[in-house]
C-alpha positions in Angstrom: -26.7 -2.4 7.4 -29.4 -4.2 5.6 -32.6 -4.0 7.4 -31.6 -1.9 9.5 -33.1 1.3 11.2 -31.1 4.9 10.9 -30.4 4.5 14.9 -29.6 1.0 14.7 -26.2 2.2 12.3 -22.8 2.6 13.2 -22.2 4.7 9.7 -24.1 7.7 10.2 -27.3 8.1 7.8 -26.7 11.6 6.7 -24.0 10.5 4.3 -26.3 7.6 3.0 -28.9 10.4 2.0 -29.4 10.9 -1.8 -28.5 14.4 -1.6 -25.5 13.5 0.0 -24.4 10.7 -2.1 -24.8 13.5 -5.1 -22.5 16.3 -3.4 -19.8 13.5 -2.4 -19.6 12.1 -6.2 -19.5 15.8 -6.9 -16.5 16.5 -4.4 -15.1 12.7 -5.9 -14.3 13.7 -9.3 -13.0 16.9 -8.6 -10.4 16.5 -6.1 -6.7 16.6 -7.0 -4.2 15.3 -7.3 -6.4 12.2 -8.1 -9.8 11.1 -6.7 -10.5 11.3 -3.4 -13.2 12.0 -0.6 -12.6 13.3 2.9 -15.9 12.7 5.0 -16.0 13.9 8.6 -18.1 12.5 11.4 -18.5 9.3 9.3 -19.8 7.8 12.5 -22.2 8.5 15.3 -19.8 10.4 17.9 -21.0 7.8 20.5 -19.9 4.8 18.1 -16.7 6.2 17.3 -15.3 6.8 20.7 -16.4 2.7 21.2 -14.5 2.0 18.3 -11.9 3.5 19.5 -11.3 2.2 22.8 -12.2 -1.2 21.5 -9.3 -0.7 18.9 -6.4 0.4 21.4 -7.3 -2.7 23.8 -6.5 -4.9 20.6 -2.6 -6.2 21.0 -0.1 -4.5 18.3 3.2 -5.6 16.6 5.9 -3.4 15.7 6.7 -3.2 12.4 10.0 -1.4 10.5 10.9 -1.6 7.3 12.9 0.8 4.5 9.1 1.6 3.6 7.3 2.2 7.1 7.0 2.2 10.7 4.5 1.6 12.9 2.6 -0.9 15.4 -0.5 -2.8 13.8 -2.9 -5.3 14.8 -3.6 -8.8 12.8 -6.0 -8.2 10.1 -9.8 -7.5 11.4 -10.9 -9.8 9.0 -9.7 -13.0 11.6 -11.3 -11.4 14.4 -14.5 -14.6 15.0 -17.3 -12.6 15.7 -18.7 -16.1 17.9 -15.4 -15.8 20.4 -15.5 -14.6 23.7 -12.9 -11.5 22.3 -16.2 -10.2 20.4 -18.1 -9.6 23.6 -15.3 -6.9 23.9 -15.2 -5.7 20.4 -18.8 -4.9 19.7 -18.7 -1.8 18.3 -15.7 -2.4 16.0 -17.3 -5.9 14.8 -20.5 -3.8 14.0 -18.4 -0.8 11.8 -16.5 -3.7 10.1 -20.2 -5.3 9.2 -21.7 -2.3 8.2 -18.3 -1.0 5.9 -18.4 -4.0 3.7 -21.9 -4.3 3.6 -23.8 -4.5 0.5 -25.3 -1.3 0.9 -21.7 0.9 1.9 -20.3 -1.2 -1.2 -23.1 0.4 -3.8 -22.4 3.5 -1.9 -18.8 3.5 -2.7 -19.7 2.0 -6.6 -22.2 5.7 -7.1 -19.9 8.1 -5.6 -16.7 6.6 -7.4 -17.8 4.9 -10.3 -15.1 2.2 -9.8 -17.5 -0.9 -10.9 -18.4 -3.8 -8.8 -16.7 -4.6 -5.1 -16.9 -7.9 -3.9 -17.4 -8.8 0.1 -13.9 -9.5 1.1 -12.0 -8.1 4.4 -9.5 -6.8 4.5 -7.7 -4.1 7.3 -6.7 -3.5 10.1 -5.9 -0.8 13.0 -2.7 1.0 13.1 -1.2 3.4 15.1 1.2 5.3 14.2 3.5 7.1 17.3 6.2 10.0 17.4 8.6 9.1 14.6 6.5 6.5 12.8 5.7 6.6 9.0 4.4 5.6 5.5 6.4 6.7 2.6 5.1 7.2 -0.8 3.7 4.2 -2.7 0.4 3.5 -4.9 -1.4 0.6 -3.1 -1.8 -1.2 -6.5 -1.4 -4.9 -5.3 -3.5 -7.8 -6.6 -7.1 -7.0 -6.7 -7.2 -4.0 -4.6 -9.7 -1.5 -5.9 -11.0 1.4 -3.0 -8.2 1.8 -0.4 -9.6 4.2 3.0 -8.6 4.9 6.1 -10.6 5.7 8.8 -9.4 8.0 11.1 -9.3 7.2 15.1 -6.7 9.8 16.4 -7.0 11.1 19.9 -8.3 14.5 20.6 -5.9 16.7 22.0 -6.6 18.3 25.8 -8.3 20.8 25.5 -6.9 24.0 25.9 -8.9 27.3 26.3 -8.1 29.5 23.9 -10.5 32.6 23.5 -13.4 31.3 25.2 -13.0 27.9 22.6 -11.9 24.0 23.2 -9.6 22.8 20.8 -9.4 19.5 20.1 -8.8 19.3 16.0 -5.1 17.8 15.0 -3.1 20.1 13.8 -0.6 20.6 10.9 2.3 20.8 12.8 1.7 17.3 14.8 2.7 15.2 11.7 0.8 12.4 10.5 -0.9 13.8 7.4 -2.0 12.0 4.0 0.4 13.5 1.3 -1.3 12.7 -1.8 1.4 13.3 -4.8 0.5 14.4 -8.6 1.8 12.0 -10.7 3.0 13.1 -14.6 4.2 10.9 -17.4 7.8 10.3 -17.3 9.2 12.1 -20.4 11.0 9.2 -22.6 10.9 6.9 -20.4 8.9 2.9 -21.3 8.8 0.1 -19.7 8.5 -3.1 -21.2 5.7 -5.3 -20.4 5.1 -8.9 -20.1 4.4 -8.8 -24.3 7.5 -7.0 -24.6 5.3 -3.8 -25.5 6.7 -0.4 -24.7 4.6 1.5 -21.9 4.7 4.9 -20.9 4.5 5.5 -16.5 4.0 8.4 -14.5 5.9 8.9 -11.6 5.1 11.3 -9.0 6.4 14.5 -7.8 9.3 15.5 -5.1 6.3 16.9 -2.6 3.1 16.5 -2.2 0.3 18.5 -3.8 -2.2 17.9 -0.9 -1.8 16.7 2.6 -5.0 15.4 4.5 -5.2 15.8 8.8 -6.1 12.7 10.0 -9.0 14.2 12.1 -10.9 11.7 14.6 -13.9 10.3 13.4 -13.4 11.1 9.7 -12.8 8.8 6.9 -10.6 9.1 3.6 -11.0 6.6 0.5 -9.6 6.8 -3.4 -9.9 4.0 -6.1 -6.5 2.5 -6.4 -4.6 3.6 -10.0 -1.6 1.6 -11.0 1.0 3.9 -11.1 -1.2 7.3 -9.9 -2.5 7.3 -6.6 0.5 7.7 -5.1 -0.1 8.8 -1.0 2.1 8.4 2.0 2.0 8.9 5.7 3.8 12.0 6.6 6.0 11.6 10.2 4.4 12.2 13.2 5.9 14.8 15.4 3.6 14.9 18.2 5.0 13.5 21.2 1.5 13.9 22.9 -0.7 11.9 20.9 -1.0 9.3 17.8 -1.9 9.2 14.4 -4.7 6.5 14.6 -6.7 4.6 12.0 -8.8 1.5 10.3 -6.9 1.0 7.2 -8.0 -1.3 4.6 -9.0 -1.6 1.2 -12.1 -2.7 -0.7 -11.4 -5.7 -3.6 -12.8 -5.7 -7.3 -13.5 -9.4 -8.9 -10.1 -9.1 -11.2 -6.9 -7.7 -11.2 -6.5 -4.4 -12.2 -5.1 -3.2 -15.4 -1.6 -1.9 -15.7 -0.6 -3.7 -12.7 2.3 -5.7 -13.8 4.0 -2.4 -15.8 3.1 0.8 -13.9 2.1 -0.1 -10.3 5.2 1.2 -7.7 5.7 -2.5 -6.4 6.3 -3.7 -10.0 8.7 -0.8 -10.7 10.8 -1.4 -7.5 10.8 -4.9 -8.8 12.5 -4.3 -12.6 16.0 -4.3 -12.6 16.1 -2.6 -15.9 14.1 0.7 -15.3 16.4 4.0 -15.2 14.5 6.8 -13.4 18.1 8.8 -13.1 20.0 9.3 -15.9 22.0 11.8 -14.2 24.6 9.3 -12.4 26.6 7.3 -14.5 29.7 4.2 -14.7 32.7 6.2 -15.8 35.6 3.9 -17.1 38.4 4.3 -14.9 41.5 5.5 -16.2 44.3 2.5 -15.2 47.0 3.8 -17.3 50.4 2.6 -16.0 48.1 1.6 -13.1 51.4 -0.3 -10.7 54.0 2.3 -12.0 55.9 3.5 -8.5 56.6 6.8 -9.9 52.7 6.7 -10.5 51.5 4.9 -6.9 54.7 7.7 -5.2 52.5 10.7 -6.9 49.1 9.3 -6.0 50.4 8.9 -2.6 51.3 12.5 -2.1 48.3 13.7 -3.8 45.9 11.8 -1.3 47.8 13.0 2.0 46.4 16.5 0.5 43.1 15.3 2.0 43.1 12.1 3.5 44.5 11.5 7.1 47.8 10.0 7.0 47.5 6.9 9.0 45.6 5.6 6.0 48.8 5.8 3.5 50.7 4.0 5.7 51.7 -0.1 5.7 50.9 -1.7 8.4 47.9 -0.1 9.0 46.4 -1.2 5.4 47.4 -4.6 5.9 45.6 -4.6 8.9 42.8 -2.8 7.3 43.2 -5.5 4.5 43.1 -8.5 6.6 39.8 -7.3 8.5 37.9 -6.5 5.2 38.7 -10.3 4.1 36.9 -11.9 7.0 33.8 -9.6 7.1 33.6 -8.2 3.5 32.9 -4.5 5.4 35.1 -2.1 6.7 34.7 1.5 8.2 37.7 4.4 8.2 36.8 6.7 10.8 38.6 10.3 10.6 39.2 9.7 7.3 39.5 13.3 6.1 42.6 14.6 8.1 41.9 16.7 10.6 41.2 20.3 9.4 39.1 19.7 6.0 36.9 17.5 8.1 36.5 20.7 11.0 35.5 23.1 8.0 32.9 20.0 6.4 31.6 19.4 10.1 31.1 23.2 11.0 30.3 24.2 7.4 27.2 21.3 7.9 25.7 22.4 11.5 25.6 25.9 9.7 23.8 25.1 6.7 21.4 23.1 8.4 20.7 26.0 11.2 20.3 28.5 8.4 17.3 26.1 6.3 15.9 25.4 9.4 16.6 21.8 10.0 18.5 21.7 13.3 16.8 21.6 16.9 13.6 21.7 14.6 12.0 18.6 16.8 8.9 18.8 17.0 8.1 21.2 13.5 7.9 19.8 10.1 10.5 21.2 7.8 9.3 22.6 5.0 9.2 20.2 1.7 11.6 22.6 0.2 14.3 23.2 2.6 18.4 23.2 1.5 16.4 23.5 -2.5 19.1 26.1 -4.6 22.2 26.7 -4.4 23.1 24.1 -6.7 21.2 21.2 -4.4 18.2 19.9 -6.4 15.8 16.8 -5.2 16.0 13.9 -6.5 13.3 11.5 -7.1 10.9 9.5 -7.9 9.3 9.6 -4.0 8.3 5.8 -4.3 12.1 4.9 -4.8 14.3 7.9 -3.4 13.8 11.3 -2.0 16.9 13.4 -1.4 19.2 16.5 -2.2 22.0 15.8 -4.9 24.7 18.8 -5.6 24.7 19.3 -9.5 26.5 22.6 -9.6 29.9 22.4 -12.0 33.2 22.5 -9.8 36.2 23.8 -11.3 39.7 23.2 -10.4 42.2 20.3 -10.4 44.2 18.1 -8.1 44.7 21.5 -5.9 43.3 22.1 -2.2 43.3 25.2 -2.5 41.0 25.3 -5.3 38.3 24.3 -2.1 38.8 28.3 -0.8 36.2 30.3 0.4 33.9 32.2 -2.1 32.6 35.0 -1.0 28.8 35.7 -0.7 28.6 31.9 -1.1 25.8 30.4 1.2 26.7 27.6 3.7 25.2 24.8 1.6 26.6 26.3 -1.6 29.9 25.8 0.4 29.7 22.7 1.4 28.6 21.1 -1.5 31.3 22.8 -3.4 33.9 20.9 -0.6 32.1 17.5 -1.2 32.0 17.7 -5.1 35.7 18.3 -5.0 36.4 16.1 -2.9 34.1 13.6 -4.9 35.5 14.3 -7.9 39.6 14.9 -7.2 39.7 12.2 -4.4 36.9 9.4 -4.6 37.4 9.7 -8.6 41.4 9.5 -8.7 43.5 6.6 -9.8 44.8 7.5 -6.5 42.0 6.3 -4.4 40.7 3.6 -6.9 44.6 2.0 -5.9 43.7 3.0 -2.2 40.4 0.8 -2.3 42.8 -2.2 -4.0 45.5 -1.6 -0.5 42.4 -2.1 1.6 40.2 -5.0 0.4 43.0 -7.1 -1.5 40.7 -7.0 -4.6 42.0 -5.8 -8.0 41.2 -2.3 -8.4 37.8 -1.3 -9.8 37.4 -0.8 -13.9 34.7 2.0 -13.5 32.6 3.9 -11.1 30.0 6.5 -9.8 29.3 8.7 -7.4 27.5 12.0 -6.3 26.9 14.4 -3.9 24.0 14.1 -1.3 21.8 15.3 1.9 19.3 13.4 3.6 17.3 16.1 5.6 15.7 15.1 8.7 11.7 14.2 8.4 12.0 14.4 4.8 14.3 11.7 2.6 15.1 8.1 1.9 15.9 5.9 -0.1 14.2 2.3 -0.5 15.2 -0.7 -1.2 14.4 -1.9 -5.4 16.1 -4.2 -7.9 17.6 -1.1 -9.7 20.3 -0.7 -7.2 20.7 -4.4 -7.4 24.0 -6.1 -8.2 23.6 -8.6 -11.0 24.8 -11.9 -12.1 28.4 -11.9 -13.2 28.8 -8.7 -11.2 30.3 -7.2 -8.2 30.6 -4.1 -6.6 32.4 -2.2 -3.9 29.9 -0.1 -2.2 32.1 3.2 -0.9 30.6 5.8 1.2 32.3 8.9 3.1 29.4 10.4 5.5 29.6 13.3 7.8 27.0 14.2 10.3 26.6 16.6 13.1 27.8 14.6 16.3 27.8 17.1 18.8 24.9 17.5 21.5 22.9 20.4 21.3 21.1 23.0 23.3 17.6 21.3 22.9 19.0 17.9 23.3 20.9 19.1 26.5 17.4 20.8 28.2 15.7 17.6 27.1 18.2 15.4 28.9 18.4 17.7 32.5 14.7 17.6 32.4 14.8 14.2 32.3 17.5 13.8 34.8 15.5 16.0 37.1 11.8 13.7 36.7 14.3 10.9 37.9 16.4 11.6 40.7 16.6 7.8 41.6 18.9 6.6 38.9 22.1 5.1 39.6 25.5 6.3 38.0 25.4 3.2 35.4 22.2 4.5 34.0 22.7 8.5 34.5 25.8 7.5 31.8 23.6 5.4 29.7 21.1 8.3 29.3 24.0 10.7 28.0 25.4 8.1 25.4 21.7 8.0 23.8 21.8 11.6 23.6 25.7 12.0 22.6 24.9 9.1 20.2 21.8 9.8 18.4 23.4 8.7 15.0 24.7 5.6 16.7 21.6 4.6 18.1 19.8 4.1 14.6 16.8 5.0 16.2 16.7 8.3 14.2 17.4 6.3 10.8 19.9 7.7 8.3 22.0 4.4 8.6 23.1 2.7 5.3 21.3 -1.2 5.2 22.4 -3.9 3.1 20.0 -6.6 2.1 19.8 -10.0 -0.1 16.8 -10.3 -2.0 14.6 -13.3 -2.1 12.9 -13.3 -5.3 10.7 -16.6 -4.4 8.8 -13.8 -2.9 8.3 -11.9 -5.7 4.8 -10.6 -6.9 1.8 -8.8 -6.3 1.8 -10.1 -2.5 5.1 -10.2 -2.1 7.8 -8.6 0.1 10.2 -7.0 -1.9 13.0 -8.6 -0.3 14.4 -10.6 2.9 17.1 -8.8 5.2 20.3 -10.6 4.9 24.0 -10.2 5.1 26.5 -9.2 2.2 28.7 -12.5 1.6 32.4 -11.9 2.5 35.1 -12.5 0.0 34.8 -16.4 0.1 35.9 -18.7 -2.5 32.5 -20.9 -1.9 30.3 -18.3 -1.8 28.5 -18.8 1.3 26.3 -16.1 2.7 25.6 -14.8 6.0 21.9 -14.2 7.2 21.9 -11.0 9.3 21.1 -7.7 8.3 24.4 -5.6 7.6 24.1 -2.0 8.3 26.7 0.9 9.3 25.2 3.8 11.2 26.0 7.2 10.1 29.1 8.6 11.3 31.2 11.8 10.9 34.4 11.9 8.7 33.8 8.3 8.4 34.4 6.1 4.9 32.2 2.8 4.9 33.5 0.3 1.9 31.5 -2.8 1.8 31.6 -5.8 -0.9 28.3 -6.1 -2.3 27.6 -9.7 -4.8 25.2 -10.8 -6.9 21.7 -10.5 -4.9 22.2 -7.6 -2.9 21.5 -4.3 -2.8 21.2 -1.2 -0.1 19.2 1.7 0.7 19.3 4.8 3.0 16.8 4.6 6.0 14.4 7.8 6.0 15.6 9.8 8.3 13.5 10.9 11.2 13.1 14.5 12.1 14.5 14.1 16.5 18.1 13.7 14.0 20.4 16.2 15.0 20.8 17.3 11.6 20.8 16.2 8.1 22.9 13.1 6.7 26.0 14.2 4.1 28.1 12.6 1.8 29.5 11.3 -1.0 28.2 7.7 -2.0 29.9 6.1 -5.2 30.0 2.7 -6.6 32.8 1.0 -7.7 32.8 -2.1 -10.6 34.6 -4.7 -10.2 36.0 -6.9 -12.7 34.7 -10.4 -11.6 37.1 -12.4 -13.3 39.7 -10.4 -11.7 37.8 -10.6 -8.2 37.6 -14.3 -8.4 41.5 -14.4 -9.0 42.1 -12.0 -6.7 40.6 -13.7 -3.3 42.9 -16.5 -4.0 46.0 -14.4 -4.6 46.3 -10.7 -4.9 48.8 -8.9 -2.3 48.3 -5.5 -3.3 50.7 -3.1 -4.8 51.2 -1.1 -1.7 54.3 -3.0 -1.3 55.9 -0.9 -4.2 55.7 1.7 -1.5 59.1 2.5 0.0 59.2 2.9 3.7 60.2 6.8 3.5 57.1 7.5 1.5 54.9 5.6 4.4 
């Protein structure tokens, strides 16, 4: 920009003006949750619809992880302004000169006070299509200072609506900056690198402000450990894309607080307890092998579970599978009637808060909240429903009856906490998970109740969940999801049979499996992932972990190198062996899911002395079992 005249820009002057650069400083320091700015028509129209164009011609990658998804160029920064590419790429070379230009730098220094910026690059163009997202973090990596994204989106048609065109993105399309409050976390430190107690903030379950990512328009904060916390809301459009120059502006030096409150640094400490509200129980093994004992557990799980899983030759089976592979799944595991009333009791509840056949809408941030369902948090590690409401009753089905005037989610969560807590918390089942894997039953455990509601919750992947050295753990999950194809789903699929009357049988019946199978597919998320971290990789710049395989039982501890991960599945029980090194999260779930994810996750300890005995020799108790009782 140096030098140059007001036409000769790409930035438009009028926000260069003094006046300007007053009201925006103004507009700076009062925004909330945190700093901010949202300028619109940052750029001459006529530059910005270059930029544009130039940027969609540039080749993408698609990139997934727990934390986003979405398809992004290379970093602008390597694009050689001297190769024949930037004969193409005029217009975006020319907004990347003038954004980290001397004179947009001092800009950015008066409006936001953040001190000097030096000259480095560093972004690049994203776009962000129907299901793709960002979920919450703080930026605070290395020597990041200003993060902005500049917004690209395509107009909509235009659509006459009282005499008017319009083209502005709407609320309902998705795509939005959630900016989240962040408060101080009451009691809880974390230690930094001088062993020094430090308080951290953590942000809230929603966001307090959500920004449209209207074309042309540009968004920039300074980047606070542990404060600007921000994510990319879905998109829902199916029409258009969320599109945008992200990138960041760099200060001389690191900033401080990053190694103690930054969200990277917190997913990285093993020690730091956000949720106190889940924990090991010891697990009462009390004449643990007694027959009379494994004869009355045996009739109290057929009270619940479906028989074929009490019976021998069907566990050894079960048994022998789970020793080459470390991971095994129990479909129907519930016998048939309590899972009916779970299945039918969880298309309800989701119809009634509005989270069923909702594609495209956003739900609302508070949906399924009451009833004894509270969210649970913080949104940089976790965001989902947990059922805290006390449950009465013992060892008794009926004690699962109906209540009247009880809502659909009170209902079901009333179910799943019994059955959490007088199945998945017996010495019945703990022997059960023993029968199975051929590992010594489990000394304590945890579990809870939980939904994962569609365009809405997650869990990521951090080194709290992780299994430590000397450790291991049995990994137990019973889900249940809606599985059944509905009304929306079935219109969407005739319509799409009806565009294409020149497909052939083989793909007509491919077509209905993607719809029958939505959950199957993974393509709507919700699936469980299991992953071995690589701490080499550790730090500011580093990946939080590499995807890998839990090891199988093995006696030389060898581990696989593919990602493990077990789709969501009605009435199904996942148990999977997780070591030393590995840990698992819940993929966000998109909002084109049928419905919300349910179950009841728990963790099982095991002994590891016991475990290492136990691969070379145990044959499990289930033998004491006569052949009337199986």
């Amino acid at each position: 920009m140096s030098g140059e005249s007001a036409d000769d820009r790409t930035i438009s002057s009028v926000h260069l003006a003094a006046e300007a650069i007053k009201a925006a400083k103004e507009a700076y320091h009062t925004a909330i949750p945190f700093k901010h700015l949202h300028v619109y028509s940052f750029c001459r129209e006529t530059e910005a619809q270059a930029i544009r164009k130039e940027c969609l011609s540039l080749p993408r990658t698609f990139r997934e992880t727990d934390l986003f998804k979405l398809h992004q160029t290379i970093d602008l920064n390597n694009l050689d302004p001297s190769s024949s590419q930037a004969e193409r790429l005029k217009a975006l070379l020319k907004l990347k000169s003038d954004l980290y230009s001397p004179e947009f730098r001092l800009y950015l220094e008066q409006v936001t006070g953040c001190g000097s910026l030096t000259s480095r690059v560093d972004c690049s163009f994203n776009v962000y299509k129907k299901g793709c997202h960002l979920l919450c973090h703080d930026d605070a990596i290395s020597t990041r200072k200003i993060s902005y994204i500049y917004y690209l989106s395509e107009s909509r048609p235009p659509e006459k609506k009282e005499g008017k065109r319009e083209e502005r993105w709407r609320a309902e399309e998705g795509g939005g900056l959630e900016l989240y409050e962040a408060k101080e976390a009451e009691g809880l430190l974390f230690a930094d690198e001088n062993a020094k107690d430090v308080k951290i903030s953590l942000p809230s379950h929603t966001p307090m402000k959500v920004l449209l990512p209207e074309f042309n328009s540009i968004v920039f904060f300074e980047v606070i450990p542990g404060r600007t916390f921000h994510a990319v809301q879905e998109v829902f459009s199916k029409k258009r894309c969320r599109c945008s120059i992200q990138g960041w502006f760099h200060a001389p030096t690191r900033a401080e607080g990053l190694d103690t409150r930054a969200s990277l640094r917190l997913l990285q400490s093993p020690s730091l307890k956000v949720d106190k509200k889940v924990e090991m129980t010891e697990i009462d093994r009390t004449d643990f092998h007694d027959p009379n004992k494994v004869r009355e557990g045996l009739r109290h799980l057929r009270e619940y579970i479906s028989r074929v899983y009490t019976m021998v030759p069907v566990l050894t089976q079960i048994r022998e599978q789970f020793g080459e592979t470390g991971d095994i799944m129990l479909s129907d595991f519930l016998d048939q009637e309590l899972a009916q009333r779970i299945s039918d009791l969880i298309i309800k509840a989701d119809t009634a808060d509005k989270l069923r056949e909702m594609d495209p809408k956003p739900p609302p941030y508070d949906a399924g909240v009451g009833g004894g369902w509270k969210a649970v948090g913080p949104c940089f590690r976790q965001r989902y429903m947990r059922y805290e409401a006390s449950v009465q009753g013992k060892h008794e089905r009926r004690d699962m009856r109906v209540v009247k005037g009880e809502s659909h989610k009170e209902e079901v969560g009333r179910v799943l906490e019994h059955i959490r807590k007088e199945v998945m918390g017996s010495q019945a089942f703990t022997r059960l998970l023993e029968w199975v894997t051929g590992i010594p039953a489990p000394v304590r455990w945890k579990g809870e109740v939980r939904r994962f509601r569609p365009g809405l919750d997650y869990t990521v992947g951090h080194y709290g969940g992780l299994v430590q050295e000397g450790e291991a753990m049995l990994d137990v999950c019973l889900c249940f999801v809606d599985e059944t194809t509905t009304s929306t789903q079935l219109r969407s699929q005739r319509k799409a049979e009806e565009k294409d009357d020149n497909i052939s049988a083989e793909q007509e019946s491919d077509k209905r499996r993607r719809v029958e199978n939505r959950w199957e597919s993974d393509d709507y998320g919700g699936f469980q992932a299991f992953v071995t971290v690589d701490k080499s990789t550790e730090g500011d710049d580093a990946e939080a972990y590499v995807e890998g395989t839990p090891d199988p039982p093995s006696s030389d501890g060898t581990r696989g190198q593919d990602t493990l991960s077990a789709s969501a599945a009605n009435n199904c029980l996942r148990v999977t062996l997780r070591r030393p090194g590995h840990m698992r999260f819940i993929r966000y779930v998109a909002s084109g899911a049928p419905g919300s994810r349910w179950d009841v996750g728990c963790e099982y300890a095991l002994d590891a002395l016991m475990l290492k005995e136990g691969e070379e020799r145990c044959e499990p108790d289930v033998k004491q079992v006569s052949k009337k009782e199986t």
